[in-house]
N, C-alpha and C positions, 0 to 999 in steps of 0.2 A: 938883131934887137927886136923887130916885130915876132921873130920866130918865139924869141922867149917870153914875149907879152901877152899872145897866144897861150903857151901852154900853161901861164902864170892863173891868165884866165880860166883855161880850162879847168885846170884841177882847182880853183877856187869853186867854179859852178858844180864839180862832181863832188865835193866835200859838201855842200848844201843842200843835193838832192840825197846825198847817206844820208845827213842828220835828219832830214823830214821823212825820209823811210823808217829810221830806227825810232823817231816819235809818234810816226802815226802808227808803228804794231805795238810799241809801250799802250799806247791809249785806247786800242781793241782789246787788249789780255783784261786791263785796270779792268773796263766794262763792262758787269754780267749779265748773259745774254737777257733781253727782253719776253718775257712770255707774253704770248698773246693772248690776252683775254676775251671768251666771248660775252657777249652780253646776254645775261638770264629771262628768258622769255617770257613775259605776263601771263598767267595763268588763264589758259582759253576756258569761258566756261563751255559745260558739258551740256549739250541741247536734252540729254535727256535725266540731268539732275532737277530737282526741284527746284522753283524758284525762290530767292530770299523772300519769308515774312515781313512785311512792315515793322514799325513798330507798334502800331495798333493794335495787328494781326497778334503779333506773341501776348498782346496786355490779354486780348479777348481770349486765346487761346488757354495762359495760365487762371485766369476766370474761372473758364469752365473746369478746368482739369482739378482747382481748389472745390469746388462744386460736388465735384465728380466722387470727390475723397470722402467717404465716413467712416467715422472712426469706431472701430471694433471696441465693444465696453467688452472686457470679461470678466463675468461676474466670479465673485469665490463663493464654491458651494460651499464653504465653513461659515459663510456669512448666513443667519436666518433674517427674518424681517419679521421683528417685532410686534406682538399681538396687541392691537388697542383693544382697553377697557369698553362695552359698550353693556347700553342699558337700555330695556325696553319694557312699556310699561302697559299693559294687558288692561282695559278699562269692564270693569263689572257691571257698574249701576251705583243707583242709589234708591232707597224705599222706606216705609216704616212698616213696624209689622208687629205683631206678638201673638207668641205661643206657648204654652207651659212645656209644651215637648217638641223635639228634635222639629221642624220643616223647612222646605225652601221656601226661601223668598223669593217668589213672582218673577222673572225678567233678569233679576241677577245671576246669569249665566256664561258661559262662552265656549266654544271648541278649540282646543289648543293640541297641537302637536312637537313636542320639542325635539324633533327631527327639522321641524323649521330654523332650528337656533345654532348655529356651530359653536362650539366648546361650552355650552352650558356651565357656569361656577358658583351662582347662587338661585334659588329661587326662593321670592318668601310669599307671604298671605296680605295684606294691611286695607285697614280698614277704617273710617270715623265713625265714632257711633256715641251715643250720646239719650237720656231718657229727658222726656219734659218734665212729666212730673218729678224727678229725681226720687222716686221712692220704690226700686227695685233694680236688681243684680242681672245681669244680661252675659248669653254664651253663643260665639258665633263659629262657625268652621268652615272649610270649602270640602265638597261633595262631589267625588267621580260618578257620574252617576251611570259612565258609559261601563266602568268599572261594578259599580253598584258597590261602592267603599269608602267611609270618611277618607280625605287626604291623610294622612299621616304627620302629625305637628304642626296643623292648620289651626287647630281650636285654640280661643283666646276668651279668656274672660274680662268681663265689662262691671267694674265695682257699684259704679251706679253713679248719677249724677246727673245736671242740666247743662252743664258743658262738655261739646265735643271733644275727646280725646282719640288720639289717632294709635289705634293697637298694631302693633307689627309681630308678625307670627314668626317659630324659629325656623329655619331653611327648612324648606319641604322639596319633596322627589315628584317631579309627572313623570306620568304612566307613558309608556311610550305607547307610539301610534295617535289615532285624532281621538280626542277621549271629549267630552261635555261636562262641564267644571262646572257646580252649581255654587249657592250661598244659601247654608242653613243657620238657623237662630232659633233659640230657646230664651224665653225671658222669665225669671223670677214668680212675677205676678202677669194677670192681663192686660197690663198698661203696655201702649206702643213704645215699639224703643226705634230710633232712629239710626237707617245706616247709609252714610256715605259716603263717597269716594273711594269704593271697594277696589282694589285692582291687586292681580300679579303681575308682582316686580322681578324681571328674567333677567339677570345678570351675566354677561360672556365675556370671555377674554381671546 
């Protein structure tokens, strides 16, 4: 009787150590293996990289570097630049005078060269002039005298009268180079005829 209690036992105990054998290789196959991770190493800095800027450092840096920058205009040569009108006004004198023929009057002169003037477009004579007594006709012109030649379309007649009127001559041409511009007058009778605010008016564009 103990004999078969024995082997009752035994093969009870070898039936439990199978099934714990056939469950624990079930439960190794289930399992897929574990890889082992390493862990990624912090980024050693390099002793001979430069070191981080601030942020100060980059403000001041891009500063300068905005600084630094100018900017290329490029111009179109199709584009010109527009000539201003400009005027210039050549002062003579003023005098009284009279003469039945052609003379200068005294002081009323000037040197002019219109190589001084860039683009020359108009040039005129103008003059006030005016008699007290109102009772004679009066003729004025301007005279090259470095030329030894009236101006050309400088002469202006004067009808007569005791109020100033202001004569303007038709465009005239100077002489090129430095030439000496007089002011001649002829009057009717021997009575003075009065002139003033003589000037050439140089017109450029």
């Amino acid at each position: 009787m103990k004999i078969l209690l024995v082997i009752v036992i035994s093969f009870l105990f070898g039936n439990v150590l199978y099934l714990n054998w056939v469950i624990l290789g079930n439960q190794k196959t289930a399992i897929s293996p574990i890889t082992e991770t390493k862990p990624i190493p912090s980024p050693v800095a390099n002793p001979q990289s430069p070191q981080v800027c601030s942020q100060g450092c980059m403000a001041a840096i891009e500063q300068a570097t905005k600084s630094a920058i100018t900017p290329i205009l490029v111009q179109n040569q199709s584009q010109t630049t527009a000539a201003v009108p400009q005027e210039f006004i050549v002062p003579l004198g003023s005098a009284s005078f009279t003469s039945t023929t052609w003379a200068t009057i005294p002081g009323l002169q000037v040197y002019l060269n219109p190589s001084n003037y860039s683009n020359i477009t108009k040039v005129t004579f103008e003059a006030s002039i005016f008699v007290p007594t109102a009772n004679e006709t009066a003729t004025i012109q301007l005279f090259n005298q470095t030329a030894g030649h009236p101006v050309w379309n400088s002469q202006m007649f004067f009808a007569g009268g005791a109020t100033p009127q202001l004569m303007i001559s038709q465009p005239i041409t100077l002489d090129p180079g430095n030439n000496l511009y007089q002011v001649q007058m002829q009057t009717q009778l021997e009575y003075p005829a009065n002139v003033s605010q003589a000037i050439i008016r140089i017109e450029t564009n």
